[in-house]
DRENGU-668096 format. One record per residue: x, y, z of N, C-alpha, C, O in turn; residue in one letter. Coordinates in pm, whole numbers, plus 50000, padded with zeros to 5 digits. Example, Ala and Ser with C-alpha at 12.3 -4.5 7.8 and 13.67 -1.06 7.14 Angstrom:
<nodes>
513194943150780512304955050780513204967050780514244966850846A;512854977550708513674989450714512905000350787513415011450804S;
</nodes>
This chain:
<nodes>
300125839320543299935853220585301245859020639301985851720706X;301595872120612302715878220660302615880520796301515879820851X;303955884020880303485884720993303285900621019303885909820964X;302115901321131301425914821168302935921121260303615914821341X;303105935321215303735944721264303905951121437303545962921439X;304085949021493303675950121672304025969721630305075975521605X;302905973421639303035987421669303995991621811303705985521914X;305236003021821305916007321937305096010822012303966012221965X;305296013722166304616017022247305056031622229306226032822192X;304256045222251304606057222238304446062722439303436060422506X;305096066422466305616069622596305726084522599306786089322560X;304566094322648304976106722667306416109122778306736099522849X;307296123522788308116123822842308816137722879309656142122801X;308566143222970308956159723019310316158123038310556152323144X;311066160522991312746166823046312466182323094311426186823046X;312966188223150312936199623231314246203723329314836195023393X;314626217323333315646224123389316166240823323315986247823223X;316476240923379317566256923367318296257823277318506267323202X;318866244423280320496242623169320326230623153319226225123149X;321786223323138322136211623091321436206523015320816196123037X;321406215522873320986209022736321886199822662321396190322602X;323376202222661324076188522637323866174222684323926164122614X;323506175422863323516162722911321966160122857321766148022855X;321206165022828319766163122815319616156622639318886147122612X;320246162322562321006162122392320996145622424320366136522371X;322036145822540322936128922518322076119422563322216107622531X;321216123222632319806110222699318856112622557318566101422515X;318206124622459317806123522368318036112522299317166105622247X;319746109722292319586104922193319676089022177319506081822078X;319956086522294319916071222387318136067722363317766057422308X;317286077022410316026075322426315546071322265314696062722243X;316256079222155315566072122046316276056821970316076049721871X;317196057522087317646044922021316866034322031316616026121943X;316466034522147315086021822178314236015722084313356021922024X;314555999822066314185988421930312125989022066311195983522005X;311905992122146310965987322189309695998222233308525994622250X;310256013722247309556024022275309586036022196310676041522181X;308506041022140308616049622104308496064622169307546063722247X;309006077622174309216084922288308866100522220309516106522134X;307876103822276307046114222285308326125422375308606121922489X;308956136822325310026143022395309416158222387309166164422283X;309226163322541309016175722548310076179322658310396173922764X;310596193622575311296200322690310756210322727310386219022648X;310556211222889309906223522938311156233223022311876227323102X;311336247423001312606253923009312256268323001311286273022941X;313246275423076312686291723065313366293722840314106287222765X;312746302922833313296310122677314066316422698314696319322596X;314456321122791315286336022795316476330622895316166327423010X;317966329422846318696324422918319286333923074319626329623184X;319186351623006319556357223125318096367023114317416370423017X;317976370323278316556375323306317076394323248318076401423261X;315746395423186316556406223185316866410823009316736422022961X;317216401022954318196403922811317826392122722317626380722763X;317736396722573316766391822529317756381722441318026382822321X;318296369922550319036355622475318556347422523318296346622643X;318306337722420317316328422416318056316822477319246319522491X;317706303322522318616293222600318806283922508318166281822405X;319816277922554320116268822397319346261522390319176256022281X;318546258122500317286248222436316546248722415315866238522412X;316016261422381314946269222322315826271522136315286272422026X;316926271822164317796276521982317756256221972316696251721928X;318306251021991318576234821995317506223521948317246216721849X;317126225422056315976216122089314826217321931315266209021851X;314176221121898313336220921783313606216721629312936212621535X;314956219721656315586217921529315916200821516316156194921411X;315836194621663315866176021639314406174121697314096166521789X;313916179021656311766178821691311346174821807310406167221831X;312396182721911311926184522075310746196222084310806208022050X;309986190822125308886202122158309146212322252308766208622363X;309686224322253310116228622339309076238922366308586246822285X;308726237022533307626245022617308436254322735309206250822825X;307886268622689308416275722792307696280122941306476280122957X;308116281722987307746280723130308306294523236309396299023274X;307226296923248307266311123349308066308623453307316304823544X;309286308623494309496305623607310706318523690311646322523620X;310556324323841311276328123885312376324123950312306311823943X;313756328024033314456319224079315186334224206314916345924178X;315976331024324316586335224389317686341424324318576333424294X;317856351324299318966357724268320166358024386319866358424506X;321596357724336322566355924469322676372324480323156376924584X;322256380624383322996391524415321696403024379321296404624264X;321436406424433320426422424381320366431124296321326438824287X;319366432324216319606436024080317796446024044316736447524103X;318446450923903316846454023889315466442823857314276445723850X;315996432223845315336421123796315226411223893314656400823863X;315886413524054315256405824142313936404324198313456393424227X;313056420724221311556414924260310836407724115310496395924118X;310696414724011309836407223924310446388423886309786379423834X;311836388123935312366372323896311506365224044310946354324034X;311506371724151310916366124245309376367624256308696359724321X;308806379624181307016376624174306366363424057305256360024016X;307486360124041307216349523868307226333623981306736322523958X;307826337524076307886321524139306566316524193306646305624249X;305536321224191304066313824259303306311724122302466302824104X;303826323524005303136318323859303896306523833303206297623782X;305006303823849305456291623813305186277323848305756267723798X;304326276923932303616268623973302356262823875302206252323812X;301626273423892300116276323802300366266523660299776257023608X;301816276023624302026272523477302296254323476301606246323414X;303706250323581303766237023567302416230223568302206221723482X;301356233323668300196228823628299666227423511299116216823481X;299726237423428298486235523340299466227823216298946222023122X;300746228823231301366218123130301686208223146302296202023059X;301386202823272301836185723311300116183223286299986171123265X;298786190123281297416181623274297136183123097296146178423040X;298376191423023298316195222861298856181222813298296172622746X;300336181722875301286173122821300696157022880300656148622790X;300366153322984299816141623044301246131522986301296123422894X;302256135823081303816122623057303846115423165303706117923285X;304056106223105304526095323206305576096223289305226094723407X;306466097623278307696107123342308246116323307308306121423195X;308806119923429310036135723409310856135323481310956133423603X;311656137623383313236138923427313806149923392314086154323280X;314056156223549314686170323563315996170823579316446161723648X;317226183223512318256181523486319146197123603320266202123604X;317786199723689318146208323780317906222723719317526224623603X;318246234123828318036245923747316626253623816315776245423849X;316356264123835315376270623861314096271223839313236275923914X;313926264423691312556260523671311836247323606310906244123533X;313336239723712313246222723713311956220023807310896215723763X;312296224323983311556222124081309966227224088309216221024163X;309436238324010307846238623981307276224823936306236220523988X;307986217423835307206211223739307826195323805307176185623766X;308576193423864308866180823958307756182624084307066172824114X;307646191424133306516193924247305266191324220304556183424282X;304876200324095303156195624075303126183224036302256175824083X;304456176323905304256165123860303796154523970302876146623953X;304736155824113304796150924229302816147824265302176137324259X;302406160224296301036160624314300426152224252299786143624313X;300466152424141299436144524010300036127524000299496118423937X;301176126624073301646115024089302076109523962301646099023914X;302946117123909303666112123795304946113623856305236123523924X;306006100723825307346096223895308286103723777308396103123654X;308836110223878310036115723828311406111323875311556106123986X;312716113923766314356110923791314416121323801313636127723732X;315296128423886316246136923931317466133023846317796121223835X;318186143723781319886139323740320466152023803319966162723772X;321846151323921322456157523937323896156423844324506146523802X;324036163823836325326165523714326616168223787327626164723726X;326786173823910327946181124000328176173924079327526164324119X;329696180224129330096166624239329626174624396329846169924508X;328866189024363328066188724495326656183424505326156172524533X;326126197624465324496197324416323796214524364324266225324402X;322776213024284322006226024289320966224224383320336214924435X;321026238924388319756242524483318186235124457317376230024535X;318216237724291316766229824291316826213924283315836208024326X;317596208624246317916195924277317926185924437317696174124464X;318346199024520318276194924667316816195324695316446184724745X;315576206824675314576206824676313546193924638312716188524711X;313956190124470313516184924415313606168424459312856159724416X;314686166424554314736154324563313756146924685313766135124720X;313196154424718312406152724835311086149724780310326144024858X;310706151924675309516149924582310116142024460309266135824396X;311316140924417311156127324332311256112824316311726109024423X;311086103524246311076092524279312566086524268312846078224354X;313266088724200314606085524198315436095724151315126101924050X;316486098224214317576102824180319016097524154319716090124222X;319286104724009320566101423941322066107124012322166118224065X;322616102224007324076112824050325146107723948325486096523909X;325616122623917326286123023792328156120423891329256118623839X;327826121324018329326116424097329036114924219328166120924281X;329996104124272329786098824381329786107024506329306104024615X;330396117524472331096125224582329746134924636329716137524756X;328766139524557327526142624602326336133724639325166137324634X;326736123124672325466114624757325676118824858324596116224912X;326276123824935326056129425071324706136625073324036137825176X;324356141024958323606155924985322286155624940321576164824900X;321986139824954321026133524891320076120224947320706109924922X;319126118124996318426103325044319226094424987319496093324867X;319746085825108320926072624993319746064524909319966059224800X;318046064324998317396049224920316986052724781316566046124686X;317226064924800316296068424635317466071724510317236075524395X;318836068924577320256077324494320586064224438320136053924489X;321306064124342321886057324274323396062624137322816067524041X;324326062724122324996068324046325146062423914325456051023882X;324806074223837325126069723649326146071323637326766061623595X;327006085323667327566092323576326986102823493325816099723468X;327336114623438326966124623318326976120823200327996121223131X;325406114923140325996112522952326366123222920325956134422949X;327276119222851328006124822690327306122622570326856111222557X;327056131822463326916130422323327726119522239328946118722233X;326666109722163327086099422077328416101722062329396095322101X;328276116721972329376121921879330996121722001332066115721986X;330586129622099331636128622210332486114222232333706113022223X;331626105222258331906096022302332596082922150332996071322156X;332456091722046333126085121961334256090221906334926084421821X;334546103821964335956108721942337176099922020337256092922120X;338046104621914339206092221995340196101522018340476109421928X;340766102022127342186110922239342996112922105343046105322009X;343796128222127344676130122059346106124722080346456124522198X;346906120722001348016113222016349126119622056349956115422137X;349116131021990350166143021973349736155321961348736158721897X;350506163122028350206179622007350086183621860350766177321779X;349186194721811349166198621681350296207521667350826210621774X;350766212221567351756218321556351286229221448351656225221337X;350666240521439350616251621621349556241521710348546235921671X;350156241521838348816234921907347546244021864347726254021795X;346256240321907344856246121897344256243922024344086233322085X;343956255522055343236256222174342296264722164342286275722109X;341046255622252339746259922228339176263722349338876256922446X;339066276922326338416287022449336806290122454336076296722379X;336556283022569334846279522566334186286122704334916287422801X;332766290222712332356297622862331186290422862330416294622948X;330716280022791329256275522775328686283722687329026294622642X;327306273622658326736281922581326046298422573325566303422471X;326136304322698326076315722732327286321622701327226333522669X;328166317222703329916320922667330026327622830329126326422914X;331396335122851332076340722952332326353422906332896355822799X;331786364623011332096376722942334146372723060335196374222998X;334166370023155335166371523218336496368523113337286376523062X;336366350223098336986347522972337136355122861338246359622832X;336326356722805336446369022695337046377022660337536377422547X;337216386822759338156399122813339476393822825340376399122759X;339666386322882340696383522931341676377622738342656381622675X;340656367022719341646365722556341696374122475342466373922379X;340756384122501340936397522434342256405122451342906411922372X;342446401622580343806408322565345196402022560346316407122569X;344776388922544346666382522474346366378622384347126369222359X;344886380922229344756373522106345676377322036346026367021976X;346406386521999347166384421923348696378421962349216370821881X;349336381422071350176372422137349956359922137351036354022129X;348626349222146348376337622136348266335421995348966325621966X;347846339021919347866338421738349106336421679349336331321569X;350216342921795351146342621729352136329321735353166327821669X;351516319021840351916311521871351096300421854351576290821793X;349886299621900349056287521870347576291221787347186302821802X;346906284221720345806289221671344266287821790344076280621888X;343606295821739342436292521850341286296321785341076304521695X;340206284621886338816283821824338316292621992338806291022104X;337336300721953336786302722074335396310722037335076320321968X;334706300222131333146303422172332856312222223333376312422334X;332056323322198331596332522273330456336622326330276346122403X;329376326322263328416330922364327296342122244327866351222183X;326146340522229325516347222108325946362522206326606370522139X;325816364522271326096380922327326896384622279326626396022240X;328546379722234329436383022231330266378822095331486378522076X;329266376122017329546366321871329556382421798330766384221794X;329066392521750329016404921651330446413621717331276418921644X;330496413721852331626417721907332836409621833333116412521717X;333426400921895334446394221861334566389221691335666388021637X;333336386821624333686390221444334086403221423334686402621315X;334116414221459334426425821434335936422121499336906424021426X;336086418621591338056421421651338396410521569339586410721539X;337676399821515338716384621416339106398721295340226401721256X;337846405321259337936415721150338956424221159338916429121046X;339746428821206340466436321263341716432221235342666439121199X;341676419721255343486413821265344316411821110343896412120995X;345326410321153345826411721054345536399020980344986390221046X;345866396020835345686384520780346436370520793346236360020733X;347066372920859348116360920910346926356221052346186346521068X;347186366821123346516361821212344896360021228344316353821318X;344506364621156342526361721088342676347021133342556341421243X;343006342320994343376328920967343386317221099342636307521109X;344416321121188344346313021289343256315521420343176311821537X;342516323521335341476324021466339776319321434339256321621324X;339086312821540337806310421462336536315321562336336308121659X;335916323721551335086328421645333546317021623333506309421526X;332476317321720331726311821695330906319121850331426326121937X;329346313821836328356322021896327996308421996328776303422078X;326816304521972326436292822036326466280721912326326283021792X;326626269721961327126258921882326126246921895325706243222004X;325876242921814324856234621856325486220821846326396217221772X;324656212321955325896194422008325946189821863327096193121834X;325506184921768325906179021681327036187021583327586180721493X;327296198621601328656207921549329636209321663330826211021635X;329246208621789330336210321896331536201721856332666206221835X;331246191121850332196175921834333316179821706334326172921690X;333006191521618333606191721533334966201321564336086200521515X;334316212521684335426218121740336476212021871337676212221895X;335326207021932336416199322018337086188721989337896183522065X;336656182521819338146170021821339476181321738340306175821667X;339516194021755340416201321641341336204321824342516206621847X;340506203321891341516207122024342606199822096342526187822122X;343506206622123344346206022182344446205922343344646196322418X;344276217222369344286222322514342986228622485342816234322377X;341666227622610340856235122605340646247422768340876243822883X;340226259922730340146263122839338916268722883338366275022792X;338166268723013336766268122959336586269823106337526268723185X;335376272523139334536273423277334596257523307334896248523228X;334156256623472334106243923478332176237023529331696233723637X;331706237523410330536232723425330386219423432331526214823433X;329806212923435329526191823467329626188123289329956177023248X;329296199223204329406194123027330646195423021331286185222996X;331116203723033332176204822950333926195323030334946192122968X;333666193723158334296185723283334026172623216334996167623159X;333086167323212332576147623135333126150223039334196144123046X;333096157822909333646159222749335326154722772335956144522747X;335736169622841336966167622849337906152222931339046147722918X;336806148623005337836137223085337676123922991338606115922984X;336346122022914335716110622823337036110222652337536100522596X;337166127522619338026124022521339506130622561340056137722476X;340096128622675341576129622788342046142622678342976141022597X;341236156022688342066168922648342836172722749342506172922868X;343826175622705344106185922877343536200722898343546208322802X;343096204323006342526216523038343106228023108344316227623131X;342586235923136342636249523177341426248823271340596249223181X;340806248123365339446253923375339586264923508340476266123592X;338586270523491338326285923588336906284123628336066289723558X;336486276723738335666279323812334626291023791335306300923763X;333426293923793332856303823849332026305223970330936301724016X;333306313524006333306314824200331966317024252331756314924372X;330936321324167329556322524262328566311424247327486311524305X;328886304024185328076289624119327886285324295328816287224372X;326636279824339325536276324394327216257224496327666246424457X;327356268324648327866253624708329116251324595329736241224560X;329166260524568331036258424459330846248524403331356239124464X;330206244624284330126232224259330786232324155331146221924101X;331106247024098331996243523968333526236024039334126225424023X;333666245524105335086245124218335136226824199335726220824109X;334326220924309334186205824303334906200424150335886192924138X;334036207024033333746195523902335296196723858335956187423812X;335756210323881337336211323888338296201023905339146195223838X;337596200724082338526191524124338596177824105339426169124132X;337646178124059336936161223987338196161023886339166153823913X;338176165823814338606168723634340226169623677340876163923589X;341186175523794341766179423810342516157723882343616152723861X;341596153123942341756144724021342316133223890343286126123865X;341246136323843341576125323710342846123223596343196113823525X;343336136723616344596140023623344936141723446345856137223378X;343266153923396343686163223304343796174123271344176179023164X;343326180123394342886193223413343556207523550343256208423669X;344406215623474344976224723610343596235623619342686237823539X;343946241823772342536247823816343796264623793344976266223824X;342516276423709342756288523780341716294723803340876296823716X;341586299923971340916306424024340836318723890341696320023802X;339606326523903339236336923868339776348323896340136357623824X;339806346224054340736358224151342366357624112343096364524183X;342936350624013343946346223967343766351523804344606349823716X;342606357423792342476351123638343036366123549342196374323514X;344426368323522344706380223478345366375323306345666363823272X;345436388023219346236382523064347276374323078347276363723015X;348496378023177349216369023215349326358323256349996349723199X;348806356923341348616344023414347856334123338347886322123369X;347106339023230346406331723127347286321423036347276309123028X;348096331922967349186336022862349906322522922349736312822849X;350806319723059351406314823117351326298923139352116289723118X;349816299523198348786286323201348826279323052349396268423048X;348356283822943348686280222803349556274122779349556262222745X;350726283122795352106279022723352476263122846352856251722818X;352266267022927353106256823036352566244222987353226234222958X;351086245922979350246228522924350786228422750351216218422692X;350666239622701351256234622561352776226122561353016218822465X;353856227622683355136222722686355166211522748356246206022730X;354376205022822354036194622850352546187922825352106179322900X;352046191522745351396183622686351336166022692350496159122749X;352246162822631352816150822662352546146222822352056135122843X;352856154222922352716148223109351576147423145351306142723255X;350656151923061349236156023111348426140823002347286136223013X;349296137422926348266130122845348696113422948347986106323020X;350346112322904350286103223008349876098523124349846086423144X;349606105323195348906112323317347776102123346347786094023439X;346756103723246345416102023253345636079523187345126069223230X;346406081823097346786068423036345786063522991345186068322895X;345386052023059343646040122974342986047223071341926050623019X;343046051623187342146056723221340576058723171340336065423070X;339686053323237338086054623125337646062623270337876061723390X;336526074523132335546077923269334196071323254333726066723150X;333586071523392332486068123379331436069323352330506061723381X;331396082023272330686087023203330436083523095329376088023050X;331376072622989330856068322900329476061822841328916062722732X;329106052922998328076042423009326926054623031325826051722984X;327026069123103325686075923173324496071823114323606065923174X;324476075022993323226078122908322376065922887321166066622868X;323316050722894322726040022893321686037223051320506033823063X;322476039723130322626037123315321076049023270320046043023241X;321036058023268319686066023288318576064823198317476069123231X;318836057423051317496049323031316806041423092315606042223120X;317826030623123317506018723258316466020723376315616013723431X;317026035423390316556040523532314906041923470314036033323486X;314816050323424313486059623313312846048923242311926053923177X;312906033123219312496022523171311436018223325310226017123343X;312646016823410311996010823587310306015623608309456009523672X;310146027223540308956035823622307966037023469306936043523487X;308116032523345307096032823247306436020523239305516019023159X;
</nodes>
């Protein structure tokens, strides 16, 4: 007789948050590597990335297309600043409750693992109630707001850096690191500057209207010198094809616009880079230090406990990345920042040397974790 087949075990599984669909991408894809479990993947996430305007979040564009079930979720959040969309963002926060309810008794997962974000902490709370164990992953070297909440109701928490266990129960903390994407983590460091260098101007997947503007006004001065890929963000993708449209044909050529990118195409722009310059979010901070680009990054000064500020200085510590303030952030001073890392290039790579981050291992280190509690 042949031998009988051991059917996988199928393991329901909520991921949930605001953002960090890359770091969430890179545990995806760890999770299907598993010779022993099979993994039931729902993401629960607002649809609408800004309140207000009708762009969808990348993991609502992402997620379905690698057969993540993606569930949206009513959720409100504290606005830092007053707007027309602060009472109704704040009457949505007691429905957001209701809702995590009725999709943690739909979905019935065994765990959830929240990646922070505004309408992480509904669905870690009720999960809490119903007594399903949840991971926390902080991604920053401070913390988010719902992450600080959330940790008080989950069963373990991840830290994506050491430097934010302060801000956290030590018995329940433990540090991974931030996974990276397969694809990331199999790019190999550039050896040498390209010749035109290429530099790739990124704001997340929302893009940067700040950034934006700002290369708007030295693109053709930079065209004329180095080529560039730059992300803009679906808001700002019909805009900026119309100004690539515009240029002259010499300079068309060296320019490549793009909207939102999805992780298995990202990898294709960031191994063409050179110098990247970019917000400093916890994705794009792990990418850059895992494959030693040198950077540019610009903080955004209202991010929750400065945590971009921190991931900066993380990135900055590691010794590939110069910081410019925003309040700094003019055509010039842009223009300037560029050229200086394009001329030493070379000081910035040595710099970093064998250097490994520890982010390589994350994605393994947070199965481990998410194995402990099934």
């Amino acid at each position: 007789m042949g031998k009988v087949k051991r059917r996988r075990k199928v393991i329901k599984v909520i991921l949930t948050g605001g953002h960090a669909g890359a770091t969430a991408y890179a545990l995806i894809q760890e999770l299907r590597e598993s010779k022993s479990v099979s993994w039931d993947i729902n993401w629960v996430g607002p649809a609408k990335a800004l309140e207000g305007r009708k762009v969808p979040t990348f993991e609502k564009v992402v997620f379905p297309k690698i057969d993540i079930e993606f569930i949206p979720i009513i959720a409100g959040r504290v606005q830092r600043k007053f707007s027309f969309w602060t009472i109704p963002s704040l009457l949505k926060i007691p429905l957001s409750f209701t809702h995590a309810l009725i999709i943690l008794l739909k979905v019935k997962p065994k765990i959830i693992v929240s990646f922070g974000g505004y309408a992480s902490f509904p669905v870690v709370f009720i999960g809490w109630l119903l007594g399903v164990p949840s991971l926390v992953h902080e991604q920053t070297s401070s913390f988010g707001m719902a992450n600080r909440y959330s940790s008080h109701f989950a069963t373990r928490i991840a830290l994506g850096r050491a430097q934010s266990a302060k801000y956290f129960p030590r018995d329940k903390s433990v540090i991974t690191g931030n996974p990276v994407s397969k694809e990331v983590r199999n790019l190999m460091p550039r050896k040498k500057i390209g010749n035109p260098p290429i530099i790739f101007v990124t704001g997340g997947s929302r893009g940067s209207e700040f950034i934006n503007e700002t290369i708007n006004n030295i693109l053709p001065r930079l065209l004329n010198k180095f080529r560039v890929i730059h992300q803009v963000g679906i808001n700002g993708l019909s805009r900026f094809q119309n100004i690539r449209a515009s240029l002259p044909t010499a300079l068309r050529e060296k320019y490549e616009v793009y909207g939102l990118v999805e992780p298995w195409n990202w990898t294709s722009l960031l191994s063409k880079a050179d110098i990247v310059v970019s917000r400093a979010g916890a994705n794009i901070v792990s990418e850059i230090m895992v494959v030693k680009i040198p950077s540019i990054l610009i903080p955004i000064p209202w991010s929750y406990k400065n945590e971009q500020k921190e991931n900066a200085l993380y990135a900055r510590g590691f010794g590939i990345a110069k910081i410019l303030e925003q309040k700094n952030l003019t055509p010039e001073n842009l223009y300037k920042e560029i050229d200086f890392m394009a001329k030493n290039w070379d000081y910035f790579v040595s710099k970093v040397g064998r250097k490994q981050s520890p982010d390589i291992f994350a994605a393994t280190k947070l199965v481990e974790l998410i194995k402990e509690y099934i």
